[in-house]
C-alpha positions, 0 to 999 in steps of 0.5 A: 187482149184477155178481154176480147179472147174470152168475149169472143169465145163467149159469143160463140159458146152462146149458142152451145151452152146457154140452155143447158146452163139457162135450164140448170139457173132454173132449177137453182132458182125453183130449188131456192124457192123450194127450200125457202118455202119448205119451212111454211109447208109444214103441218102443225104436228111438223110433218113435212109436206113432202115425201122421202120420194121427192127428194129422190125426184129432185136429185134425179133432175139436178144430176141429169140438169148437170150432166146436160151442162157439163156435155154442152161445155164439153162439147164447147170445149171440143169446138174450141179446140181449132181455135186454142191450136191456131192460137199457139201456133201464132205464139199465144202463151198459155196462160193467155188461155187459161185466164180468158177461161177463167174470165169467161167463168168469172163472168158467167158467174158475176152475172148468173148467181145474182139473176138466179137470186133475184128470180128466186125471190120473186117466185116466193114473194106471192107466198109470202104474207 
């Protein structure tokens, strides 16, 4: 029952959640591959090759990345809320809710931080050498 619950869910949050959280993958993965390249930027005198300005500019992305995902789940959130009413009525208890919550998570996970490992090391392999 767990499983179906948070399966069901999933499928329907897809269309709320999946950019906002396929944006923030993104630049998890760019930011990866920034920081694993940012070592062979440097000059000889070990200067960087970025300025004080990008670090601002990178945090300024990732804050608003996160706060797009965190109005989408939000929103999912708001969306459910028929849905978790109608299941306690018909006598769900709540830690049925809360594991299906966590399963969901879990499953966003298992699958997304692999996938954005992956994808990070692929866009730094052509500057390897």
């Amino acid at each position: 029952m767990l499983r179906l619950l948070a399966g069901r869910m999933l499928q329907q949050e897809a269309g709320l959640i999946g950019r906002p959280i396929g944006a923030l993958c993104a630049l998890a993965a760019a930011g990866f591959t920034v920081l694993e390249l940012y070592g062979r930027a440097s000059g000889p005198s070990g200067t960087h090759a970025f300025g004080p300005l990008t670090g601002l500019g990178a945090a300024l992305v990732t804050l608003c990345a996160a706060a797009t995902t965190l109005t989408a789940v939000v929103e999912a959130r708001n969306a459910r809320e028929r849905t978790t009413a109608a299941l306690f009525r018909l006598g769900a208890p709540a830690r049925l809710l809360r594991g299906a919550a966590a399963l969901r998570a879990t499953a966003l996970l298992a699958l997304l931080v692999p996938l954005v490992w992956v994808v990070a090391h692929l866009t730094a392999m052509p500057f390897h050498r």
